[in-house]
C-alpha positions as CSV (number, residue, x, y, z in Angstrom):
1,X,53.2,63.7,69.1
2,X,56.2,62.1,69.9
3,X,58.0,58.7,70.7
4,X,58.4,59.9,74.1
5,X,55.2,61.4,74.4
6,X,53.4,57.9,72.7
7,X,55.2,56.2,75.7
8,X,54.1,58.0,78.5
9,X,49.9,58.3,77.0
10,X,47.8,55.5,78.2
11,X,45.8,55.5,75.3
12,X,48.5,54.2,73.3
13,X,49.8,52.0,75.5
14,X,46.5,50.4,75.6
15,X,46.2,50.2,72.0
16,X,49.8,48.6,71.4
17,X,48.4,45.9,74.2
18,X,45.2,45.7,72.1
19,X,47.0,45.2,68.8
20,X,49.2,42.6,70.2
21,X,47.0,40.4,72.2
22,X,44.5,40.2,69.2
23,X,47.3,39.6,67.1
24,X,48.7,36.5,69.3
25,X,45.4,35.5,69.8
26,X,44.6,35.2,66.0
27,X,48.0,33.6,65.4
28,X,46.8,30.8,68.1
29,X,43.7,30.0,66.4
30,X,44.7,29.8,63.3
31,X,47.4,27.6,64.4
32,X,44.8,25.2,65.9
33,X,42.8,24.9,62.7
34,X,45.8,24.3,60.9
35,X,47.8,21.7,62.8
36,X,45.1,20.0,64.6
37,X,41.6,20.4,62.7
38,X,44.0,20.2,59.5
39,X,41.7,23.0,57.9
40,X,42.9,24.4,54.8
41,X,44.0,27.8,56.0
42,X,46.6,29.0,53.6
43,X,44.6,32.1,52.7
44,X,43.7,33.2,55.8
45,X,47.5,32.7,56.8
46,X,48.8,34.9,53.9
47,X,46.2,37.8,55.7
48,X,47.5,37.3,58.6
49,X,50.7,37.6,57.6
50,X,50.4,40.9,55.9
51,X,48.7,42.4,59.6
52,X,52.0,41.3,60.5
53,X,53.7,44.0,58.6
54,X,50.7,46.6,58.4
55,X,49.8,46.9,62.3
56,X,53.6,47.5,63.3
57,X,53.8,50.2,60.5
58,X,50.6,51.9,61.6
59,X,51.4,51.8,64.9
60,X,55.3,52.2,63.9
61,X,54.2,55.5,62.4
62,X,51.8,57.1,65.2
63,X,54.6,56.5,67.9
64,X,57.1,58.3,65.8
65,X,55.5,61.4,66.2
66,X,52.6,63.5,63.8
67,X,55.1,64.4,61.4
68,X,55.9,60.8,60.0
69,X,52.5,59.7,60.8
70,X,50.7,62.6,58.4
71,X,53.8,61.7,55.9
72,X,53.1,58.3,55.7
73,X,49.3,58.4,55.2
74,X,49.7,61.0,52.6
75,X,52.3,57.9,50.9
76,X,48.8,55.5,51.4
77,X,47.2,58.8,49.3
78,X,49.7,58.8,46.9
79,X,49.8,54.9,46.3
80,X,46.0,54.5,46.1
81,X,45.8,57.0,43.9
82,X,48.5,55.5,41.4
83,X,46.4,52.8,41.8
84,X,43.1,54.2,40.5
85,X,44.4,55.8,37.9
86,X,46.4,52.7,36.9
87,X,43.0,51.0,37.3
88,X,41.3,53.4,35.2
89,X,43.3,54.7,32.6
90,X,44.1,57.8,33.7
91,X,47.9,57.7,34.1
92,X,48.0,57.8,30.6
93,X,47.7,61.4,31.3
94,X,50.4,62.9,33.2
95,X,49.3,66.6,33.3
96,X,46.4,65.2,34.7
97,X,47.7,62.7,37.0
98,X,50.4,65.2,37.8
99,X,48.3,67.9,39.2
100,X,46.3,65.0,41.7
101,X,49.9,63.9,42.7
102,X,50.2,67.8,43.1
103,X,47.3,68.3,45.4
104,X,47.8,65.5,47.6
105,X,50.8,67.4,48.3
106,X,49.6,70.3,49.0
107,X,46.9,68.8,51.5
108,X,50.0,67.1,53.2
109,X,51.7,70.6,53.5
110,X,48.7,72.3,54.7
111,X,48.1,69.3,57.6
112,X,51.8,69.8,58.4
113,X,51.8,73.9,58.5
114,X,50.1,76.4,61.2
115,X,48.3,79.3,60.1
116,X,50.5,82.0,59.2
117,X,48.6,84.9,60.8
118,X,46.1,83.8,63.1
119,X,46.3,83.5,66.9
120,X,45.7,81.0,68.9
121,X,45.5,79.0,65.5
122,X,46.1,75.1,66.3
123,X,48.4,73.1,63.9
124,X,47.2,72.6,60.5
125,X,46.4,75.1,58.1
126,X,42.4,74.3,58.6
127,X,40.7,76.7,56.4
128,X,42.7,76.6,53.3
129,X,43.1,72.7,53.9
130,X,39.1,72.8,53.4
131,X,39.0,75.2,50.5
132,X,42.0,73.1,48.5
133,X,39.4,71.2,46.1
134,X,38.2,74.6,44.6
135,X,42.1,75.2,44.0
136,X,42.8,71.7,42.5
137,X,39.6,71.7,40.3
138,X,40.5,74.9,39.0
139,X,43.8,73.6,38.2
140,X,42.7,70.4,36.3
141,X,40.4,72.6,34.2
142,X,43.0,74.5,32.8
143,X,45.2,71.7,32.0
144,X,43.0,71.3,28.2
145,X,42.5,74.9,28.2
146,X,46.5,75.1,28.5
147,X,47.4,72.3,26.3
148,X,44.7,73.1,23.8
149,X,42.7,70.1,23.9
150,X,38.8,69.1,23.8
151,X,38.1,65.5,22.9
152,X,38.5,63.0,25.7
153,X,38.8,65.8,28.3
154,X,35.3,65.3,29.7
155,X,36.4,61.5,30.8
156,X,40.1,62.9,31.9
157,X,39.3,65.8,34.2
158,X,36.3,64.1,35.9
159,X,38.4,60.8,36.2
160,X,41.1,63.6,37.6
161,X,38.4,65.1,40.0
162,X,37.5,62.1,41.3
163,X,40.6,61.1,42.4
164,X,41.7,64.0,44.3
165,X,39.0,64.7,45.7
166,X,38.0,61.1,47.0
167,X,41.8,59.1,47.2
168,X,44.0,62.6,47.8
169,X,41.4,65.1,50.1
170,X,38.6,62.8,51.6
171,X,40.9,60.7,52.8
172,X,43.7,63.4,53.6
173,X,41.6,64.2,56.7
174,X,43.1,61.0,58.5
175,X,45.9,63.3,58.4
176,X,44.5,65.9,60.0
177,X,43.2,63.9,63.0
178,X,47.0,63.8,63.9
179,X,46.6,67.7,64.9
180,X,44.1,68.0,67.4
181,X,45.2,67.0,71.6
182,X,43.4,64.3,71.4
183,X,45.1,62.6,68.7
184,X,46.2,59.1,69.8
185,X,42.7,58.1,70.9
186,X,41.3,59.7,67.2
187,X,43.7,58.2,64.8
188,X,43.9,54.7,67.1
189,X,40.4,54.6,66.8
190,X,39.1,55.3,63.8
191,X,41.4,53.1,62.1
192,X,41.3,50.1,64.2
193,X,37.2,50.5,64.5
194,X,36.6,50.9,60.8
195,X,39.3,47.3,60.1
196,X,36.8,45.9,63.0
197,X,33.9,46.9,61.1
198,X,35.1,45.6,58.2
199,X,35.8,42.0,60.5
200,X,32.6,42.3,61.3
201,X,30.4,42.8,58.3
202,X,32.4,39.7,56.7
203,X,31.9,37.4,60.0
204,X,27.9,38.1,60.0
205,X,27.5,37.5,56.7
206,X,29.4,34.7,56.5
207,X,27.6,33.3,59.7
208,X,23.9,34.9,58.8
209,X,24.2,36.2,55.7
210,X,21.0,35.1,53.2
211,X,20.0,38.3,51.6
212,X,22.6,40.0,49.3
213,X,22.6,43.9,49.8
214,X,24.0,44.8,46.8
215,X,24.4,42.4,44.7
216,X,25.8,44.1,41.4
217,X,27.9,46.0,43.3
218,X,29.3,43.4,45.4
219,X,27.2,40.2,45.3
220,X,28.9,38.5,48.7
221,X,27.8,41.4,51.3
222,X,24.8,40.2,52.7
223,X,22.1,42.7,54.6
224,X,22.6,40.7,57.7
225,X,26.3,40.8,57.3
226,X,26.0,45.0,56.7
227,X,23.3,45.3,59.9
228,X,25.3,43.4,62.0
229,X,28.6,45.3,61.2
230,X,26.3,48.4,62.3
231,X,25.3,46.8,65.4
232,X,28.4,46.1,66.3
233,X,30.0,49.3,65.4
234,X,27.8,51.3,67.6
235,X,29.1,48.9,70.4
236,X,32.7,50.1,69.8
237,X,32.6,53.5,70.9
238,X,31.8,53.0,74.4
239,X,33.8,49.9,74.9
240,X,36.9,51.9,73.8
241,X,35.5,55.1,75.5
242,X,38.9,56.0,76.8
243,X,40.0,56.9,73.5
244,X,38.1,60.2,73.5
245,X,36.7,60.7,77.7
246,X,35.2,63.8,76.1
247,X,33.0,62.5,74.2
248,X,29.5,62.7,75.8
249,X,26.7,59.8,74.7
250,X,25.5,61.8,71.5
251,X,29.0,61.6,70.3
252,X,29.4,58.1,71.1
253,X,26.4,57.2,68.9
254,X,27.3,59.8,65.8
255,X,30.8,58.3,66.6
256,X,29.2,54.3,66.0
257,X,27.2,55.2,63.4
258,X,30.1,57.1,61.2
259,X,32.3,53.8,61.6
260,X,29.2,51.4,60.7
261,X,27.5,52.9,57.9
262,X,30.7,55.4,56.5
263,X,33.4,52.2,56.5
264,X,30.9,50.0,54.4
265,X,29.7,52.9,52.2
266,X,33.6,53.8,51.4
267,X,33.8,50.4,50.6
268,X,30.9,49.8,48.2
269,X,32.1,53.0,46.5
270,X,35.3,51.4,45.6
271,X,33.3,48.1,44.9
272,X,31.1,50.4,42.2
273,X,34.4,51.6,40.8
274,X,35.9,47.8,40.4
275,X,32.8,46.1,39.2
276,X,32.3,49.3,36.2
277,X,35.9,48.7,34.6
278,X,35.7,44.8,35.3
279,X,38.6,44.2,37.9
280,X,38.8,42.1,41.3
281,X,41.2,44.5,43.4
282,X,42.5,47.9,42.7
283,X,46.0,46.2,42.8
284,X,48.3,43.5,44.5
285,X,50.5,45.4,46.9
286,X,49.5,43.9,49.9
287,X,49.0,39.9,49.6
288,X,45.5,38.7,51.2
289,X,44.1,42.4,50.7
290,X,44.8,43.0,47.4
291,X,45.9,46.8,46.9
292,X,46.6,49.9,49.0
293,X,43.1,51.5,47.8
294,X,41.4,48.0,48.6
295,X,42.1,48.2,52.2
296,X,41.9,52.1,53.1
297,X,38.8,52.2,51.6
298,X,36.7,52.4,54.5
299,X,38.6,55.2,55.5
300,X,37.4,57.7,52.9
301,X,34.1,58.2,54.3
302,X,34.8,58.1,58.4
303,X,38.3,60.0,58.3
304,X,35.9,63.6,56.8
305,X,33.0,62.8,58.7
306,X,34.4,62.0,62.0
307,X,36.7,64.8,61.8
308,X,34.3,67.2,61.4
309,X,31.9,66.2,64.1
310,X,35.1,66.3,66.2
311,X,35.3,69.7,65.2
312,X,31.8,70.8,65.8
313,X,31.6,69.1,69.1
314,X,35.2,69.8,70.3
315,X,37.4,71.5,68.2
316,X,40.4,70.5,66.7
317,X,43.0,72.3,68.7
């Protein structure tokens, strides 16, 4: 990956097109409900402003090559974590806190790194990027073993666990999608399908929605809304099949059904977090979104299990 390399690969030409044109588009309409239908839009206009900002920096980041794009998400990593623990108390600790901060490092190294000894070996140190959690957790165990401490350290070191391995690992494997050939149609993909999905699941409710699907967990998604996010996820593979020409029609479907039921589940697991310590958003970096861990969310599931079905199906070299 490279800017001159992003330049001359259809696939993300096509998605800078894609990101525009939806972009203009959405700028248009919102303009029309403002100025002629005199809608109240301010909300919707603060969103839209923050795409402003985020889809140049994703797309920012991919053109300038896998380095700064696996740096960058690994920063997402970093600042949704903060956030959690923020959220939940756990920065209060900083051995604790400090040895998550420490493993989302060391995933970033290991997504960064070759294998040191084996041939043919594709970027990214694969196997001990897999095997990092047993690492980590041993690490955080020691931490009141070290420091000579038992009360509280049941709530601290699963609180710690949690976090790395949900916020630093699950959703480190973005990163590694930034190794494999096929990279730009991967990364473009997954993350614009699961912010589609995620479009999508809000529209149908909002338009259908009569049934909540879980309603103490998050009492506005609807089951139409979450069926018709499916649906249309499993369209979205094949009409953006020229990400991965690959892929042969049992991919496509694992592919749809990773981004439809994975982005929502990564969501609701967020939602279970929020609704258990009594908060709205994780945080308020992002205005109209609320916080870096509100709107990567979706992410956590699909980034694991679409890389590894890449893997099993085509390898990540």
């Amino acid at each position: 990956m490279s800017p001159r390399e992003a330049l001359q690969n259809p696939i993300f030409v096509i998605y800078v097109w894609i990101v525009a044109g939806l972009i203009g588009s959405a700028g248009v309409v919102l303009a029309f409900f403002t100025f002629v239908l005199k809608k109240e839009m301010r909300s919707v206009w603060l969103t839209y402003r923050s795409w402003l900002i985020m889809a140049p920096l994703i797309l920012g980041s991919v053109f300038l090559g896998r380095v700064v794009t696996i740096l960058v998400l690994t920063l997402l990593a970093v600042l949704g974590f903060k956030e959690f623990a923020r959220a939940t108390g756990l920065y209060r600790d900083w051995w604790m806190t400090g040895a998550v901060y420490l493993g989302i490092v060391a995933a970033c190294i290991l997504t960064l790194v070759r294998h040191p000894t084996a041939e043919n070996a594709g970027m990214g140190w694969y196997g001990f990027f897999m095997t990092l959690p047993v690492y980590v957790i041993a690490l955080i165990m020691m931490i009141p073993i070290v420091r000579n401490r038992v009360e509280g350290q049941l709530q601290t070191i699963s609180l710690a666990i949690v976090g790395f391995l949900y916020i630093g690992w699950m959703f480190g494997h973005i990163g590694f999608l930034a190794n494999p050939s096929h990279h730009y149609g991967y990364l473009l993909f997954l993350i614009f399908a699961v912010e589609l999905n995620d479009v999508a699941a809000f529209t149908f409710g909002r338009l259908l929605g009569k049934h909540q699907f879980r309603s103490q967990i998050s009492p506005k998604k609807t089951w139409e809304g979450a069926i018709g996010a499916l649906c249309f996820s499993m369209v979205l593979p094949w009409l953006f099949r020229f990400s991965f020409p690959q892929f042969g029609t049992l991919q496509l479907v694992l592919t749809g059904l990773i981004v439809g039921i994975g982005g929502q589940l990564g969501d609701l697991s967020i939602s279970v977090i929020k609704r258990d310590i009594g908060i709205k958003d994780m945080g308020v970096t992002i205005p109209g979104h609320g916080g870096i861990l509100d709107r990567i969310d979706s992410l956590i599931y699909t980034a694991p299990l679409f890389m590894h079905m890449v893997d099993f199906y085509n390898g990540l070299n």
